[in-house]
N, C-alpha and C positions, 0 to 999 in steps of 0.2 A: 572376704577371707580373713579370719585372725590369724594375727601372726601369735606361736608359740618359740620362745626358745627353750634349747634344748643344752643339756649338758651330760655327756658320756665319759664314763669311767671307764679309761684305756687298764685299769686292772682288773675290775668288777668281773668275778667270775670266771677268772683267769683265761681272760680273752673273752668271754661268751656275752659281753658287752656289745661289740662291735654290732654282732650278729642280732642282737636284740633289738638295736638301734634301729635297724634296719626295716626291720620288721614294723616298730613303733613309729617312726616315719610315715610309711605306708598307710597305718591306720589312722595318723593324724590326716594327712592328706586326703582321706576316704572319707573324714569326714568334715572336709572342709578347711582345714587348718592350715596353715603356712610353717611350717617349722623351720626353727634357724638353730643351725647346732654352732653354739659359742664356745665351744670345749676349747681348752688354752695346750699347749704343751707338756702342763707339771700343772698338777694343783693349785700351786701360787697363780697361776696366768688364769686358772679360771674362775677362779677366786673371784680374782680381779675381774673379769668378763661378765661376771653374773653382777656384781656393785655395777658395774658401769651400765649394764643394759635394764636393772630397775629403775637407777638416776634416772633415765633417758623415760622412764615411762613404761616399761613391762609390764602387762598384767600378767602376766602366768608363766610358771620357769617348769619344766619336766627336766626330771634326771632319770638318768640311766644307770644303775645301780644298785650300790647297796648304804650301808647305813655311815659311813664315810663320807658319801656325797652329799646324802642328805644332810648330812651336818656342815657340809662346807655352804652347798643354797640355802641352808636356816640361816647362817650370818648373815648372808643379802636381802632374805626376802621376810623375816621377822618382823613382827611390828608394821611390816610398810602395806599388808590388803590383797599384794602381790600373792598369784594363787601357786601354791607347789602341787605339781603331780610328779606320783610315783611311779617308773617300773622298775620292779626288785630284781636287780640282777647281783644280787653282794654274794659274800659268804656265808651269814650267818641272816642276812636281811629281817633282822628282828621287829626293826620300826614297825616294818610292812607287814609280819606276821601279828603282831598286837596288834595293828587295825584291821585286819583279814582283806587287805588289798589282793589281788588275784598276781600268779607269777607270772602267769601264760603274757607276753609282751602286747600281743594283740587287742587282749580285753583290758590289760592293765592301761594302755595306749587310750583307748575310747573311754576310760574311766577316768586320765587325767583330764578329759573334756569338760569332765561334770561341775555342776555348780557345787561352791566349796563347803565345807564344813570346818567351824572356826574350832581352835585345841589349845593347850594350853602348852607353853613349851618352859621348860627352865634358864633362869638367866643366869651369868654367872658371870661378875665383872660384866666385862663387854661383852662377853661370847656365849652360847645360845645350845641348848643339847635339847634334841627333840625327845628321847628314849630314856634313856636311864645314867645317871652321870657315876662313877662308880672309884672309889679307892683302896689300896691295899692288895690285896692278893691278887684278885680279880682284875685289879689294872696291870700288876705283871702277868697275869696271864695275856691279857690283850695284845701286852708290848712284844712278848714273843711271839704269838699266832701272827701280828701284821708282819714279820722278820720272818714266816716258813711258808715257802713256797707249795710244801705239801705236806698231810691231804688235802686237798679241797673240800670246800663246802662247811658244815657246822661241826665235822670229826676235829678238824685242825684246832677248834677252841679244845678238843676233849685231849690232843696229844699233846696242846700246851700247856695243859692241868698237870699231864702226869712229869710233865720236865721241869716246869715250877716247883712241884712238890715237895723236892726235896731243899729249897729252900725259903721255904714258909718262913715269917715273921709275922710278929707281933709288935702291933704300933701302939704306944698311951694314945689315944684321943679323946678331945673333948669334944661331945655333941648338944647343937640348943636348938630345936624345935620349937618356937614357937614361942620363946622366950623359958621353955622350959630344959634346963642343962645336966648331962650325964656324964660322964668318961668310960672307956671302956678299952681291953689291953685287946682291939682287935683284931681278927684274921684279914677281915672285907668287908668294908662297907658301899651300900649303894643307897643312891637316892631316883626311886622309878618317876616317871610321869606317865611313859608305860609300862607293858605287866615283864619283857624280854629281855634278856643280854644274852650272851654268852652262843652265839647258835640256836638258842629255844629255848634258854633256861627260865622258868617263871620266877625270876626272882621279888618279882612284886607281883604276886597275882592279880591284887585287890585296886593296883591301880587303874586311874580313872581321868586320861588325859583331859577331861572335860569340866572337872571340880574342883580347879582351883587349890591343889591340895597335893604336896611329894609323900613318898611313903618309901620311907627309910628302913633298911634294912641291916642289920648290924650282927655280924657272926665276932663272937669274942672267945677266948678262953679255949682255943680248939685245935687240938692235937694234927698232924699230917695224916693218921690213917682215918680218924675221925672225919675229918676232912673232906677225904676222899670219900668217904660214902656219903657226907654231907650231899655232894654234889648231886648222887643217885637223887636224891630227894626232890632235888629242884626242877626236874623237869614237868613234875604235876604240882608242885607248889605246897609238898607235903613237912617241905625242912621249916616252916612258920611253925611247927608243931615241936621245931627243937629243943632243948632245954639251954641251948645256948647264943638262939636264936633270938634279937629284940628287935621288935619292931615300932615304931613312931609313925606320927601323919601329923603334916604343918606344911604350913605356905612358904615359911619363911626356914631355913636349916643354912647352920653354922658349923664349919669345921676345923679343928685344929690340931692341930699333930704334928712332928718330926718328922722329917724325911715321908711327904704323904705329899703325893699328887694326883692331881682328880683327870679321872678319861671321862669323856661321854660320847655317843655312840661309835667310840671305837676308837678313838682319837684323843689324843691328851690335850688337855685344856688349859689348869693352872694349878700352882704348887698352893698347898695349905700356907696361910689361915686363908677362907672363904666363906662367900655366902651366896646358899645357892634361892633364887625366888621362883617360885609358879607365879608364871602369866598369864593372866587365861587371855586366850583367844587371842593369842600371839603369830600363832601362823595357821594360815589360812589354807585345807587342804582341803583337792579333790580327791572325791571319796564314792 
């Protein structure tokens, strides 16, 4: 019998973690697996519990969640071969929607079993974003949606647009892809490795966690109401068609700016100047 551990987001879904866990157990166990749930009491403890049980020799970590966790088991298990499986139990579970992993816990459960498929993740400094690392607008928006206990689900990124709204800013930054440099008085920048943010937003449609390759997305020069429908646009990936809209592709991407700190999937990471890199085949996922 392999042993799998397991780690469960006591918030993922406000509450509907627990229950999924549950579920996802069962099907490891059905299908041979040993599951050990390492969940700590606060983030930091399991943090720590996922480092300590790859040290020791894991091959494979399941999380129960959404895109928060996955980014807390990408610090642990990046670079080390260590295999992650998903089930999406977040609120906006973007990661899992760019890879079309299934939500139902049962089938997602039997699919972390499978043999893995290697992806490419972004580095940044030390720390590690599977999806999409993102600045500017978009990161207050994030910072208030993880601060509102309601709606649930991917509405909660759309009520944090509109309470943001009304204090948009504009940051100078300077952007180098590749060795080639821009500046721009931005609203939101992001850099994909997948195509999601925001609850479903395609804001890098084109990306391609498999190619070595980020795709920067850069809104400048753009008004609150503009804005605002900006957003309508992003759910099919039609705002790349903006006229205020610029987009870049490079392995390597530098950022610098005032008062500009970078989130990635969901989570803040580090204050500007940075640089972010595509890995390929940095985390190893069942799929």
């Amino acid at each position: 019998m392999s042993t799998v551990h397991l780690l469960v987001s006591p918030d993922a879904g406000r509450g509907r973690a627990a229950a999924a866990a549950a579920v996802a157990i069962s099907a490891l166990r059905a299908q041979g697996a040993d599951p050990i749930d390492i969940t700590g009491p606060d983030a930091i403890a399991s943090s720590e519990a996922a480092q300590r049980v790859v040290a020791d020799g894991a091959t494979r970590l399941v999380v129960v969640g959404g895109d928060g966790l996955i980014h807390l088991a990408l610090q642990a298990v990046a670079q080390t071969g260590v295999v992650l499986g998903v089930i999406p139990v977040g609120t906006g579970n973007d990661f899992a929607a760019a890879l079309s992993l299934p939500e139902d816990p049962a089938e997602a459960a039997r699919l972390a079993l499978a043999e893995p498929t290697p992806l490419d993740a972004i580095r940044v400094g030390d720390r590690w974003v599977a999806s999409v690392a993102m600045a500017g607008f978009s990161a207050d928006v994030n910072e208030r949606a993880n601060k509102m206990a309601f709606p649930r689900g991917p509405s909660r990124y759309t009520m944090a647009t509109l309470r943001e709204l009304p204090g948009l800013r504009h940051r100078r930054v300077a952007l180098t892809v590749d060795g080639r440099s821009d500046e721009f008085d931005a609203a939101l920048i992001a850099v994909g490795n997948t195509a999601l943010f925001g609850g479903g937003m395609q804001i890098s449609p084109d990306a391609d966690p498999t190619d070595g390759l980020l795709d920067v997305t850069v809104v400048a020069d753009i008004g609150r109401i503009e804005l605002l429908r900006f957003f309508r646009l992003v759910f099919d990936g039609r705002h790349l068609e903006h006229p205020k809209v610029h987009t870049m592709r490079g392995a390597e991407v530098g950022i610098e700016g005032d008062d500009l700190e970078l989130w990635g999937d969901g989570e803040p990471v580090l204050p500007a100047p940075l640089t972010l890199t595509a890995v390929q085949g940095a985390l190893s996922l069942a799929r």
